[in-house]
PQR file with spaces between the fields and no chain letter, atoms N, CA, C, O and H, PARSE charges and radii, in Angstrom:
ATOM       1  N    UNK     1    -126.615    2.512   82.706 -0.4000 1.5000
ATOM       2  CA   UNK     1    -126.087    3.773   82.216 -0.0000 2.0000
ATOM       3  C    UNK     1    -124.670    3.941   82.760  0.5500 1.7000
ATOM       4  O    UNK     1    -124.384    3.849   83.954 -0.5500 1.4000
ATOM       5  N    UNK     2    -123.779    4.205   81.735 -0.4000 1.5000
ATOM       6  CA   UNK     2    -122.315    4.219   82.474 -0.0000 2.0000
ATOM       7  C    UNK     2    -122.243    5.556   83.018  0.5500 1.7000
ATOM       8  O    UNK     2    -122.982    6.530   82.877 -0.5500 1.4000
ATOM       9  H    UNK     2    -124.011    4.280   80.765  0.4000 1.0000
ATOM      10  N    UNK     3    -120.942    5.335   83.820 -0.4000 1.5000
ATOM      11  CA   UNK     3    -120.964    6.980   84.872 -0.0000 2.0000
ATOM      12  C    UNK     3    -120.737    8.718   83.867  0.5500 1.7000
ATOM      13  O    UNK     3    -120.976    9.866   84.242 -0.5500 1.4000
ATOM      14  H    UNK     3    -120.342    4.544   83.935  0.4000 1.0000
ATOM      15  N    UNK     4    -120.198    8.201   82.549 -0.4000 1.5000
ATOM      16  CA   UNK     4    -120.086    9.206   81.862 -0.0000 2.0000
ATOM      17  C    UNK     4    -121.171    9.570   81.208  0.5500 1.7000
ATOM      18  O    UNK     4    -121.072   10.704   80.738 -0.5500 1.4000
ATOM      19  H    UNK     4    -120.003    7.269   82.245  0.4000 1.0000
ATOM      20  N    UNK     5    -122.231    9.000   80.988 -0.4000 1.5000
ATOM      21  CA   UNK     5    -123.589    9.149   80.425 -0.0000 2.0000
ATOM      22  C    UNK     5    -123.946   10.249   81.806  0.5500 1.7000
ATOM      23  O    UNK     5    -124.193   11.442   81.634 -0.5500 1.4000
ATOM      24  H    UNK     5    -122.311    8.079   81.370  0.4000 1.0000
ATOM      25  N    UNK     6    -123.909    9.487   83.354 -0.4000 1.5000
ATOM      26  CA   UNK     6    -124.498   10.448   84.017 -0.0000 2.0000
ATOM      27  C    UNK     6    -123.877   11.482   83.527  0.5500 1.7000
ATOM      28  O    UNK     6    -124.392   12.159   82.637 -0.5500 1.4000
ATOM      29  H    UNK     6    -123.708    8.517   83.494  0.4000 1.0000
ATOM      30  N    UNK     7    -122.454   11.800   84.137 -0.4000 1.5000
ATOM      31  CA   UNK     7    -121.984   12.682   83.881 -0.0000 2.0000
ATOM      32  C    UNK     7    -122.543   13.609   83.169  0.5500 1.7000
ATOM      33  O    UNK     7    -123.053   14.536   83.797 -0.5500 1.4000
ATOM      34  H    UNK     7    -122.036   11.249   84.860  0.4000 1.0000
ATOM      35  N    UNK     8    -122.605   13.628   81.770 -0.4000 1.5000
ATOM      36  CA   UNK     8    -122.846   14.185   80.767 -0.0000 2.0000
ATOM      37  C    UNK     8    -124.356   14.763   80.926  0.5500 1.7000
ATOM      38  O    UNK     8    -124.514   15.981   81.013 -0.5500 1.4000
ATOM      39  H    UNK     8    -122.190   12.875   81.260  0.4000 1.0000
ATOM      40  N    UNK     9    -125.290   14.013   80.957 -0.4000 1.5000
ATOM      41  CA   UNK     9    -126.754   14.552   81.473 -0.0000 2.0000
ATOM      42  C    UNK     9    -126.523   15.516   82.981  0.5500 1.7000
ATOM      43  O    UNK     9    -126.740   16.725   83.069 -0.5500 1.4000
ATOM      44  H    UNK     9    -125.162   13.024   80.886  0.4000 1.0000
ATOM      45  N    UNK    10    -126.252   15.020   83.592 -0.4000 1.5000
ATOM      46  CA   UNK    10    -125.679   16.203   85.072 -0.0000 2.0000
ATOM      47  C    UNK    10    -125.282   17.443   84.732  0.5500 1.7000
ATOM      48  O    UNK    10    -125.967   18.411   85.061 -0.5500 1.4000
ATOM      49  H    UNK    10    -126.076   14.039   83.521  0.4000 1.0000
ATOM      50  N    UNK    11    -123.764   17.629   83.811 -0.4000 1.5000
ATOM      51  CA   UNK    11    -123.382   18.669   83.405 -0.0000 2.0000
ATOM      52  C    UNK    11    -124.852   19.335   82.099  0.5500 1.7000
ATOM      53  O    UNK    11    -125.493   20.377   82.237 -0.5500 1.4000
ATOM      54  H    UNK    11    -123.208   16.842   83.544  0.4000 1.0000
ATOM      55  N    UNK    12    -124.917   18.860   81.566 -0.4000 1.5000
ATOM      56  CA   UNK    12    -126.218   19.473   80.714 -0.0000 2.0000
ATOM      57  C    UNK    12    -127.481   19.708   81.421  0.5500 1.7000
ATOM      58  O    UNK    12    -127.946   20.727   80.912 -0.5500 1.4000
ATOM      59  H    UNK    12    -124.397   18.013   81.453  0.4000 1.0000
ATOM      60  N    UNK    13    -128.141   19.353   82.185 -0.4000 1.5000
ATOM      61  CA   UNK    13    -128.592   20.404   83.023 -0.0000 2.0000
ATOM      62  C    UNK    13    -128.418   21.396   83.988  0.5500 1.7000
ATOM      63  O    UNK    13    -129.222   22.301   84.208 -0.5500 1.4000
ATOM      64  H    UNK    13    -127.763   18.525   82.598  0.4000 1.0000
ATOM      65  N    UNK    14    -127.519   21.242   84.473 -0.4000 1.5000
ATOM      66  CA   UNK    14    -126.858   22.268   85.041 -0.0000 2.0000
ATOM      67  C    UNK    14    -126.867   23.634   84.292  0.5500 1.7000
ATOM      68  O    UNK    14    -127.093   24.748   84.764 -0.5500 1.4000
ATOM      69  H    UNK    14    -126.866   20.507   84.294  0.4000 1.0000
ATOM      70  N    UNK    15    -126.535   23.245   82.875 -0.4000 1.5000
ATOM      71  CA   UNK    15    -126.034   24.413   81.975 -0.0000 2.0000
ATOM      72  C    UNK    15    -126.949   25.008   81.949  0.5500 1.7000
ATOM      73  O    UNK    15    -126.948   26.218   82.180 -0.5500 1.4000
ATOM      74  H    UNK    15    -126.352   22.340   82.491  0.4000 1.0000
ATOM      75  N    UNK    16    -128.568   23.958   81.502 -0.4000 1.5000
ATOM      76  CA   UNK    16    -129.256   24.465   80.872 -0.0000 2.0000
ATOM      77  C    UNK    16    -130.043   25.637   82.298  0.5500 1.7000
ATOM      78  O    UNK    16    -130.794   26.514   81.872 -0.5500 1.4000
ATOM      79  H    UNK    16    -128.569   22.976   81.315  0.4000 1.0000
ATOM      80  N    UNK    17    -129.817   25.573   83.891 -0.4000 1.5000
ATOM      81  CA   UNK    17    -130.158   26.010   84.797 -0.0000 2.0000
ATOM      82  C    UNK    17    -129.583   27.000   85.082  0.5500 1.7000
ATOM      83  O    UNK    17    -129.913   27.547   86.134 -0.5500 1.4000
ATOM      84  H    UNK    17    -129.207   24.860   84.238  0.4000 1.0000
ATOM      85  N    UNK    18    -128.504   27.605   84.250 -0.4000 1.5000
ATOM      86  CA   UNK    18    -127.302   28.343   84.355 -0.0000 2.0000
ATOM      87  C    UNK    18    -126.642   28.780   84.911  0.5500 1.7000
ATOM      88  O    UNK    18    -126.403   29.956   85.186 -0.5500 1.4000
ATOM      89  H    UNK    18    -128.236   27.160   83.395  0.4000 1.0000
ATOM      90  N    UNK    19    -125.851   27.016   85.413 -0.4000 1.5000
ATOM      91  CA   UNK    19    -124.391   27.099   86.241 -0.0000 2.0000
ATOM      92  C    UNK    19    -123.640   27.867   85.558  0.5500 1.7000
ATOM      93  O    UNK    19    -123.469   27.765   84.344 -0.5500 1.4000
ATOM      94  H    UNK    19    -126.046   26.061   85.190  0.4000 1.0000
ATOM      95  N    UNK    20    -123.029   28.869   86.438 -0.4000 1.5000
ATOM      96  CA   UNK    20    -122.247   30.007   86.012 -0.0000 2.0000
ATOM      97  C    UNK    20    -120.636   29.423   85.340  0.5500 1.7000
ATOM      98  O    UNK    20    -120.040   30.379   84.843 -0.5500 1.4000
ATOM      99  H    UNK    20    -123.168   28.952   87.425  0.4000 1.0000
ATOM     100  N    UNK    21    -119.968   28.311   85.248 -0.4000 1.5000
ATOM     101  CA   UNK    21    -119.044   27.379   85.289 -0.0000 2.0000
ATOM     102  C    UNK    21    -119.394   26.764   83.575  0.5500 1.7000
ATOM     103  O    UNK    21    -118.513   26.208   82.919 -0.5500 1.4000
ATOM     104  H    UNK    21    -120.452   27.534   85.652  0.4000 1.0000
ATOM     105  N    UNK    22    -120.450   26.930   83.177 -0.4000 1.5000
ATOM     106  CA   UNK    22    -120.934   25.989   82.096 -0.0000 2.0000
ATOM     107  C    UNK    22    -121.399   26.879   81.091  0.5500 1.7000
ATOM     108  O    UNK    22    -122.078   26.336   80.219 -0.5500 1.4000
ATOM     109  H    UNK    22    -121.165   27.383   83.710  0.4000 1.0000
ATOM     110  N    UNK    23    -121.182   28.319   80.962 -0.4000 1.5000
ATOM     111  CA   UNK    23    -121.684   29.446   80.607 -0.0000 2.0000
ATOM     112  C    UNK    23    -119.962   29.853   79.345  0.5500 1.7000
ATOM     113  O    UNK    23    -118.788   30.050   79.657 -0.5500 1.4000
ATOM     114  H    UNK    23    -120.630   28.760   81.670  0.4000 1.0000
ATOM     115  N    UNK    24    -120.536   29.824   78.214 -0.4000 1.5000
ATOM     116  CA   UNK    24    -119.688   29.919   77.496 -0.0000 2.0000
ATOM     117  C    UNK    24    -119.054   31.585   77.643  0.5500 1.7000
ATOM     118  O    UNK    24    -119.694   32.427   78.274 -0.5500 1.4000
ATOM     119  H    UNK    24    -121.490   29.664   77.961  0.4000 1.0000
ATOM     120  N    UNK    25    -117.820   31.889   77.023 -0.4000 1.5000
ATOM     121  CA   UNK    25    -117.560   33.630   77.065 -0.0000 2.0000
ATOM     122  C    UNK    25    -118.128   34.331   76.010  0.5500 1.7000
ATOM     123  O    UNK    25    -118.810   33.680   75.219 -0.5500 1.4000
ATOM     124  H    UNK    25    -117.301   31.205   76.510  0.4000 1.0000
ATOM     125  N    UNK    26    -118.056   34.941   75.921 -0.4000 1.5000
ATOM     126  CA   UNK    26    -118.817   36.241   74.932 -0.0000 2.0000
ATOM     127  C    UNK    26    -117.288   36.316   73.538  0.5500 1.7000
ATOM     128  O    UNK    26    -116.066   36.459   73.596 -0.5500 1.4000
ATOM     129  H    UNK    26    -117.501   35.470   76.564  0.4000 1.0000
ATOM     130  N    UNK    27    -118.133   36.155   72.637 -0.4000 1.5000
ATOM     131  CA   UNK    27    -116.476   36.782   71.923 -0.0000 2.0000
ATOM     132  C    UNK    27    -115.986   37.643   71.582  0.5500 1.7000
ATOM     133  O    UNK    27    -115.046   37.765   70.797 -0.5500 1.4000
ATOM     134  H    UNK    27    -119.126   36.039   72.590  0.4000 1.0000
ATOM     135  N    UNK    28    -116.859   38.738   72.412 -0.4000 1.5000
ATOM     136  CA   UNK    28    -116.101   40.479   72.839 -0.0000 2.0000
ATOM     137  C    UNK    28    -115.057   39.767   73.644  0.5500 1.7000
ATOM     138  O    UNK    28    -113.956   40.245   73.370 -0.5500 1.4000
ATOM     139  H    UNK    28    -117.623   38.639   73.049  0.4000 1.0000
ATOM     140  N    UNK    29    -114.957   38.550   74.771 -0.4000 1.5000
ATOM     141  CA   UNK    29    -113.761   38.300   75.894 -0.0000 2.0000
ATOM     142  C    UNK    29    -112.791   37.818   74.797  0.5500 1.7000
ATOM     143  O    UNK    29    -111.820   38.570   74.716 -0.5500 1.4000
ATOM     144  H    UNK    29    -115.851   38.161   74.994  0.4000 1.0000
ATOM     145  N    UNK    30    -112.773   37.086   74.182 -0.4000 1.5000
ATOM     146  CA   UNK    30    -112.270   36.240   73.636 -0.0000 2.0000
ATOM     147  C    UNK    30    -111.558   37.269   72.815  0.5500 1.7000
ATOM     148  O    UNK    30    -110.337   37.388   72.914 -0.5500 1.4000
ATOM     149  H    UNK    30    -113.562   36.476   74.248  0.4000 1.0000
ATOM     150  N    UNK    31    -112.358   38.115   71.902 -0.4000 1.5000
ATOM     151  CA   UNK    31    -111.272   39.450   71.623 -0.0000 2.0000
ATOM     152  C    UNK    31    -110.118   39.692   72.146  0.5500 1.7000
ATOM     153  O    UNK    31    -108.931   39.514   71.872 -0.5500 1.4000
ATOM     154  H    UNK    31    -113.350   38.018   71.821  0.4000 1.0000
ATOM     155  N    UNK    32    -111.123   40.405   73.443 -0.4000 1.5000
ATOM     156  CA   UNK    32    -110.063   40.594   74.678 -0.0000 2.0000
ATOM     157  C    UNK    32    -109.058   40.341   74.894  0.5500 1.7000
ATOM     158  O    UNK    32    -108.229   41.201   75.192 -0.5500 1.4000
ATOM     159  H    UNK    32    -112.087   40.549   73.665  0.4000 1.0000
ATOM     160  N    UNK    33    -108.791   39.082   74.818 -0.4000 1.5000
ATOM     161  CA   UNK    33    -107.873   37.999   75.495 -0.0000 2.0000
ATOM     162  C    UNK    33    -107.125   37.502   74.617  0.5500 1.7000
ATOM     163  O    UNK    33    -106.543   36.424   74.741 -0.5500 1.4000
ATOM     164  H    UNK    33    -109.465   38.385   74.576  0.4000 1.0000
ATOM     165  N    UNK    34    -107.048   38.533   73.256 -0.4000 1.5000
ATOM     166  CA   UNK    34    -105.861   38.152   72.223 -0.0000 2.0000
ATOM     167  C    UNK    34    -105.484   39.672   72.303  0.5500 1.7000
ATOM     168  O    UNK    34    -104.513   39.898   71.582 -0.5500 1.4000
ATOM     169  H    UNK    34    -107.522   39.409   73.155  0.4000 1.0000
ATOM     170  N    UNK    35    -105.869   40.590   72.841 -0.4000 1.5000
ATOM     171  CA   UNK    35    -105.300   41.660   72.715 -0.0000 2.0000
ATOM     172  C    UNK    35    -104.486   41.998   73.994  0.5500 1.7000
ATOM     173  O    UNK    35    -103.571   42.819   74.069 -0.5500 1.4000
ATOM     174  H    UNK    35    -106.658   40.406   73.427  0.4000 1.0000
ATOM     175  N    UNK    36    -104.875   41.388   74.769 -0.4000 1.5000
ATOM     176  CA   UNK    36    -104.111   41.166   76.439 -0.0000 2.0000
ATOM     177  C    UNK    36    -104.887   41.329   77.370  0.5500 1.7000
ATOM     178  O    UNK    36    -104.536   41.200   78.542 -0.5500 1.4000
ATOM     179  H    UNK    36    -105.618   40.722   74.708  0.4000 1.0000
ATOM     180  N    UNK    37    -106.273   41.692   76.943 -0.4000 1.5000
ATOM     181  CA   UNK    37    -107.044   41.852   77.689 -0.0000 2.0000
ATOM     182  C    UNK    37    -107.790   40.584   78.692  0.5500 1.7000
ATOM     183  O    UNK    37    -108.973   40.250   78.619 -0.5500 1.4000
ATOM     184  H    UNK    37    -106.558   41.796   75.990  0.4000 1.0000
ATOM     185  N    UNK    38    -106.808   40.035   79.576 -0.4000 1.5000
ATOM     186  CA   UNK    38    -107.609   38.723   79.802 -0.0000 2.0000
ATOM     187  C    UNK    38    -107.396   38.360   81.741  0.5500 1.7000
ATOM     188  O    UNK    38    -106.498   38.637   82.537 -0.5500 1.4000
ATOM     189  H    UNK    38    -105.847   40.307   79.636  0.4000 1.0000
ATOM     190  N    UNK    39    -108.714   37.635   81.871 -0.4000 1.5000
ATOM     191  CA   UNK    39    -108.339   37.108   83.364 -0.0000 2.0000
ATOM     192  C    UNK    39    -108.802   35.782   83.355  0.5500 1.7000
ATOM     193  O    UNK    39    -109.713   35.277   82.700 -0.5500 1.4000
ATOM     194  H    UNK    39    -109.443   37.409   81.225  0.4000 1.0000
ATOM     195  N    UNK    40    -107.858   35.182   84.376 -0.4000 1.5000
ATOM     196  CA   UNK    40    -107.987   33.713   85.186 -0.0000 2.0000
ATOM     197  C    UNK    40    -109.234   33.517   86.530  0.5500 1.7000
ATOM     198  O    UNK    40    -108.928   33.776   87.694 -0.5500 1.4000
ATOM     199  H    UNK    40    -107.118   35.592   84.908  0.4000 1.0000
ATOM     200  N    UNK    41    -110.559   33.054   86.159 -0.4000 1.5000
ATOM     201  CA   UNK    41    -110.618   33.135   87.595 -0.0000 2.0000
ATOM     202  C    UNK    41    -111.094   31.985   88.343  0.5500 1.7000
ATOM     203  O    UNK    41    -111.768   31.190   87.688 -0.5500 1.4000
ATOM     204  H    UNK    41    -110.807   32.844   85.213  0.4000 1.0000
ATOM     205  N    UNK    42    -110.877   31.695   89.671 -0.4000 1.5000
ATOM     206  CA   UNK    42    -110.787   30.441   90.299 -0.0000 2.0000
ATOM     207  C    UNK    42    -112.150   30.350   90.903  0.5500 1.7000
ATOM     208  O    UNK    42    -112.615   29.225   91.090 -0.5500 1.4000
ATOM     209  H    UNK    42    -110.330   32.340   90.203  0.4000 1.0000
ATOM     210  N    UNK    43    -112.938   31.555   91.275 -0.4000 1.5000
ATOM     211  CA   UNK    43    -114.473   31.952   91.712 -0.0000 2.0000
ATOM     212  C    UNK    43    -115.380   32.458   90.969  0.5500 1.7000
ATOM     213  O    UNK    43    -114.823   33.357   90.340 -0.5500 1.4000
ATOM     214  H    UNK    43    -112.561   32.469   91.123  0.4000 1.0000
ATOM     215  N    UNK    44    -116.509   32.399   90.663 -0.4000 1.5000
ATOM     216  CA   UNK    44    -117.040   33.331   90.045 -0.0000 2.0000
ATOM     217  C    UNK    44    -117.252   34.876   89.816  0.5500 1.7000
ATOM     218  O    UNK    44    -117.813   35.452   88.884 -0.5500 1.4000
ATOM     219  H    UNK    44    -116.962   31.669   91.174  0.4000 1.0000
ATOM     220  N    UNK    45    -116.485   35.500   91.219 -0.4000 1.5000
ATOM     221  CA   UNK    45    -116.145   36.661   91.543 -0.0000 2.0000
ATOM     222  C    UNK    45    -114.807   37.401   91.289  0.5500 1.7000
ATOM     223  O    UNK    45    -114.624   38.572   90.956 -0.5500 1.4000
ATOM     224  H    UNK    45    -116.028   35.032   91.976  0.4000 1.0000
ATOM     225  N    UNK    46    -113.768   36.236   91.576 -0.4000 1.5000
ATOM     226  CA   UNK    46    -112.618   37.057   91.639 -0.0000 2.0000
ATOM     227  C    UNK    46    -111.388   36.476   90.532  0.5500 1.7000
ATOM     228  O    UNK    46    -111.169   35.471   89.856 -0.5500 1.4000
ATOM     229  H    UNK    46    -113.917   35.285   91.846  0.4000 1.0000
ATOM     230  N    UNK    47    -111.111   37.060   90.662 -0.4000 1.5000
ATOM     231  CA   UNK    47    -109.457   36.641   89.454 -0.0000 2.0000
ATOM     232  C    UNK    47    -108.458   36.766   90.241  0.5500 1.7000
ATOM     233  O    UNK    47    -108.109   37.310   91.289 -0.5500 1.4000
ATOM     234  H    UNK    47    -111.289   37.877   91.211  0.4000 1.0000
ATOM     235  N    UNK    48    -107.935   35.777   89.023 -0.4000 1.5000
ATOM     236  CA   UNK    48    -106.370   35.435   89.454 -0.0000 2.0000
ATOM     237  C    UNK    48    -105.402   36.855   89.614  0.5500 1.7000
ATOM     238  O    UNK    48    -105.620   37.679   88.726 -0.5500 1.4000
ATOM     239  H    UNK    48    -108.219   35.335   88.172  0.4000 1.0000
ATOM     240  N    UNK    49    -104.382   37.237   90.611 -0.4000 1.5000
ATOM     241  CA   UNK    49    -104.129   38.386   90.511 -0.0000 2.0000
ATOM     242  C    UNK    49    -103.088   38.070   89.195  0.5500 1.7000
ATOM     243  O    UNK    49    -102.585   36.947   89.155 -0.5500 1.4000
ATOM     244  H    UNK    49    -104.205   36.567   91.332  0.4000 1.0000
ATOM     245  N    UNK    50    -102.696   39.239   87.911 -0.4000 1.5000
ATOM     246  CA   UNK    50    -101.931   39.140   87.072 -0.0000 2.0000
ATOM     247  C    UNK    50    -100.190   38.602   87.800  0.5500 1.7000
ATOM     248  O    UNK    50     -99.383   37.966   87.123 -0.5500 1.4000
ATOM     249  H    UNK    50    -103.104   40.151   87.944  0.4000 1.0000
ATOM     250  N    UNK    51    -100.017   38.884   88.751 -0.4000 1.5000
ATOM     251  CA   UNK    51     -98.522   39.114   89.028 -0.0000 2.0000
ATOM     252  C    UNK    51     -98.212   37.683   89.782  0.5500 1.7000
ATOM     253  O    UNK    51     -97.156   37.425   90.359 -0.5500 1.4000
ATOM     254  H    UNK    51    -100.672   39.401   89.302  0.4000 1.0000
ATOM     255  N    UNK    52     -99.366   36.791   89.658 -0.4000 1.5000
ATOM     256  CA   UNK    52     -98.951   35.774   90.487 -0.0000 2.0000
ATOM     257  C    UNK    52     -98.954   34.812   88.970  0.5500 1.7000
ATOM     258  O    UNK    52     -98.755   33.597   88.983 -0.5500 1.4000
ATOM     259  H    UNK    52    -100.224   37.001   89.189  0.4000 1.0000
ATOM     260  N    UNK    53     -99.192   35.530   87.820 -0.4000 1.5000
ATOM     261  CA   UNK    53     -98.968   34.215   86.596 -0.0000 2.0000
ATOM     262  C    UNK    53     -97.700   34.591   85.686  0.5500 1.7000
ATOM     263  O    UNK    53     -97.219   33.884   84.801 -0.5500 1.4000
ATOM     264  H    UNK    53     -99.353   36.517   87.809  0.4000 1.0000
ATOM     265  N    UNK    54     -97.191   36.075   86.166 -0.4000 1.5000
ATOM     266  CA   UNK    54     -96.111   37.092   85.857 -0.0000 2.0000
ATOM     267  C    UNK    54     -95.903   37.283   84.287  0.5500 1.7000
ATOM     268  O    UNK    54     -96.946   36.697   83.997 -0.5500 1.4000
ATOM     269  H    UNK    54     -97.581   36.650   86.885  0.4000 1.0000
ATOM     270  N    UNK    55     -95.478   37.574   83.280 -0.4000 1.5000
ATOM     271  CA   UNK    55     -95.517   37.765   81.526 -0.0000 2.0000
ATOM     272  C    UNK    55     -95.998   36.155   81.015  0.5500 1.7000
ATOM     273  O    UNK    55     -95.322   35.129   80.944 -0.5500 1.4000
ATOM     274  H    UNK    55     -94.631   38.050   83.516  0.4000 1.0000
ATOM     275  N    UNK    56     -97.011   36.327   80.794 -0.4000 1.5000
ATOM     276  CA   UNK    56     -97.626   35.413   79.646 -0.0000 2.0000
ATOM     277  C    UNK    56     -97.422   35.617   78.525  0.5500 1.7000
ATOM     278  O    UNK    56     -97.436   34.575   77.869 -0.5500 1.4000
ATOM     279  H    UNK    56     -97.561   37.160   80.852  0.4000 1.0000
ATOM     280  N    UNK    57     -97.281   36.262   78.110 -0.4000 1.5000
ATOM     281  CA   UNK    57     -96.972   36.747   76.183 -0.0000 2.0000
ATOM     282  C    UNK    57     -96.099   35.478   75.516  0.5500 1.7000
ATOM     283  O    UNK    57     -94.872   35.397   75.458 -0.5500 1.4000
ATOM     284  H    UNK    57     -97.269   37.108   78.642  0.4000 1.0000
ATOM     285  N    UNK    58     -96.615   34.975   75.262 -0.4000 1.5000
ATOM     286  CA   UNK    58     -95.591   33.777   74.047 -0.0000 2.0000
ATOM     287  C    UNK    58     -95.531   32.331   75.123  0.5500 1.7000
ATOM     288  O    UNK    58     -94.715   31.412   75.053 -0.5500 1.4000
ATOM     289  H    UNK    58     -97.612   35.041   75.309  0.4000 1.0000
ATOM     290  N    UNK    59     -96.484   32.461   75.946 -0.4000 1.5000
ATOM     291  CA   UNK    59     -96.357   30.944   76.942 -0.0000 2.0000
ATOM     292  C    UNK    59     -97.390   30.226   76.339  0.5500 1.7000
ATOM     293  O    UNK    59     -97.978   30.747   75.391 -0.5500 1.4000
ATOM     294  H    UNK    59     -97.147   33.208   76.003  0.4000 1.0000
ATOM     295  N    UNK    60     -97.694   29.166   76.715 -0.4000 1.5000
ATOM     296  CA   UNK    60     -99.060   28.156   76.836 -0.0000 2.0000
ATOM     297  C    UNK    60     -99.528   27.906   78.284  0.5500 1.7000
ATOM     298  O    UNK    60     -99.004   27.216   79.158 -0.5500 1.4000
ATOM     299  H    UNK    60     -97.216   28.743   77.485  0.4000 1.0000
ATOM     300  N    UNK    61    -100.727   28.696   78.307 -0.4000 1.5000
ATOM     301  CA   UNK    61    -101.335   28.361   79.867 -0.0000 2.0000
ATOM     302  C    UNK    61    -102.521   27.141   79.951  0.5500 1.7000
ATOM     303  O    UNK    61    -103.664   27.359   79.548 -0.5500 1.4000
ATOM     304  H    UNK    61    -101.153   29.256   77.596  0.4000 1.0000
ATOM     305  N    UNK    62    -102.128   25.892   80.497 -0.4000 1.5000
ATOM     306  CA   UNK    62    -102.650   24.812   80.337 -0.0000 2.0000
ATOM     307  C    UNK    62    -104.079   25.012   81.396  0.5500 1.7000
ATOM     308  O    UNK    62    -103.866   25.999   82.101 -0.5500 1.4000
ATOM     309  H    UNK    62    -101.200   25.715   80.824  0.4000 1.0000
ATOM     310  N    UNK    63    -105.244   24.481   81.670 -0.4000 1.5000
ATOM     311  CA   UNK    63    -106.120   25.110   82.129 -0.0000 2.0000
ATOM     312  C    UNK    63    -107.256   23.927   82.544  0.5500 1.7000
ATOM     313  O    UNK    63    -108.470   23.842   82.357 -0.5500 1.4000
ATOM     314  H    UNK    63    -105.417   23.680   81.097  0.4000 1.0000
ATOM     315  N    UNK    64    -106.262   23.060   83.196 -0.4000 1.5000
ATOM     316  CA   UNK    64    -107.060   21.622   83.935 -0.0000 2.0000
ATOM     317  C    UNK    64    -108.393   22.279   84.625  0.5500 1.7000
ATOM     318  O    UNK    64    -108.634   23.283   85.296 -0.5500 1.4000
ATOM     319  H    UNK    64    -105.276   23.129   83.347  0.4000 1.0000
ATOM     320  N    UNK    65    -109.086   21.231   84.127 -0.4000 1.5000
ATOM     321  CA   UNK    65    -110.713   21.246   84.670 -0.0000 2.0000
ATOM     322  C    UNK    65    -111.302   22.631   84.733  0.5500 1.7000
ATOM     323  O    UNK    65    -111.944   23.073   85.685 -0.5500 1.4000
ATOM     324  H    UNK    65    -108.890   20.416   83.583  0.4000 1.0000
ATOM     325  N    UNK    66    -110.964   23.384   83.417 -0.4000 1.5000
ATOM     326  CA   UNK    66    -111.537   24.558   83.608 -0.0000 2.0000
ATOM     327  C    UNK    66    -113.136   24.712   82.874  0.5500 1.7000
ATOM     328  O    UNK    66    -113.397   25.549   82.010 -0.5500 1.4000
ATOM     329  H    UNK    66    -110.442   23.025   82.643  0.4000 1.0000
ATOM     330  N    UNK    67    -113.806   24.026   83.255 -0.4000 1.5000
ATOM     331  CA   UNK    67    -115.240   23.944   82.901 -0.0000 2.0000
ATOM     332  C    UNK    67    -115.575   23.985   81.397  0.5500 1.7000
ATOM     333  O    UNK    67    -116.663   24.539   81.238 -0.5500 1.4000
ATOM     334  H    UNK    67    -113.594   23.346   83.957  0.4000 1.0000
ATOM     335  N    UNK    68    -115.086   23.639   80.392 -0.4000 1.5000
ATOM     336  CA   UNK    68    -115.051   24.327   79.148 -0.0000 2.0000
ATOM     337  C    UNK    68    -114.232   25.410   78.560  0.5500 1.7000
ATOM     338  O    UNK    68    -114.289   25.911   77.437 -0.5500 1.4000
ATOM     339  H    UNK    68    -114.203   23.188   80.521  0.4000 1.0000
ATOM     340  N    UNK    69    -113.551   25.630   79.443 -0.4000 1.5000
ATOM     341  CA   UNK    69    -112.375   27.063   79.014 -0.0000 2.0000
ATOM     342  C    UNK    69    -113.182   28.186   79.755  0.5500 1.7000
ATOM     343  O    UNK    69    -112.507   29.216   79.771 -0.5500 1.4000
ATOM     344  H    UNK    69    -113.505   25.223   80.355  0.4000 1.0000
ATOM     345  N    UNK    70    -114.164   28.311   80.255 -0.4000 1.5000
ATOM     346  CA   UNK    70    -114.957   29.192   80.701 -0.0000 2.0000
ATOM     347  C    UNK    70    -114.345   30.125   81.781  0.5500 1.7000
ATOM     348  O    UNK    70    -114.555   31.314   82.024 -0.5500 1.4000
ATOM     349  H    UNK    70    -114.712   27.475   80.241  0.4000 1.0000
ATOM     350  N    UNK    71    -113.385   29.057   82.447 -0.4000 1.5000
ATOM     351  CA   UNK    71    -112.572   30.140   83.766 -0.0000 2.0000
ATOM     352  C    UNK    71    -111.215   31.035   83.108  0.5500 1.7000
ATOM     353  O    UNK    71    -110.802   32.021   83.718 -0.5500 1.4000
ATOM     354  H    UNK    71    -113.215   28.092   82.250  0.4000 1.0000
ATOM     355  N    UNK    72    -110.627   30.623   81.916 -0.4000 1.5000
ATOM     356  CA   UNK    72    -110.175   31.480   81.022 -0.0000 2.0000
ATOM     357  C    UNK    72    -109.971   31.785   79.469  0.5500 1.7000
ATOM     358  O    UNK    72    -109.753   30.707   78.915 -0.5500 1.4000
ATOM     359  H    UNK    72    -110.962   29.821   81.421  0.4000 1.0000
ATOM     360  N    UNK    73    -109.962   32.417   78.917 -0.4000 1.5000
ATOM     361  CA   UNK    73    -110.405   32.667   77.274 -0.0000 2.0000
ATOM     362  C    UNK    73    -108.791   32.051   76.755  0.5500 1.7000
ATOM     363  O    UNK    73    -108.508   31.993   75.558 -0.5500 1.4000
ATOM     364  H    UNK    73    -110.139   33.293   79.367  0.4000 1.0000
C-alpha cells in the first residue's frame, strides 16, 4: 500500500470520527465570507486577529495545509 493510500484511509477516518479539521463549513459561512463576514483560524478555538491580515478586499489569501479549506471559507 503506498503512503498516500495510507494517507487517504487515515484522513477518512478521522473525518468519519469527527476530526474537527476535516469537518466541512456550513454554507451560511461561506455566505458569510463573501459578504465580509469571515475568519482565519489556526485552533479550533481561536482566530486569526483581523488586523494582523490588515484589508483583504480584492487580495488572494493562499491557505497551505488548510485541511480542506476548513480553517478558512
Amino acid at each position: 500500500m503506498s503512503y498516500q493510500d495510507i494517507n487517504a484511509e487515515t484522513i477518512d477516518r478521522w473525518v468519519e470520527e469527527g476530526w474537527t479539521w476535516g469537518q466541512p463549513i456550513t454554507h451560511e459561512v461561506f455566505q458569510q465570507a463573501k459578504q465580509g463576514v469571515w475568519d482565519v483560524v489556526l485552533t479550533p478555538t481561536k482566530a486569526v486577529p483581523h488586523e494582523w491580515l490588515g484589508d483583504v478586499r480584492g487580495k488572494s489569501i493562499l491557505g497551505l495545509a488548510c485541511g480542506g479549506g476548513q480553517q478558512m471559507p
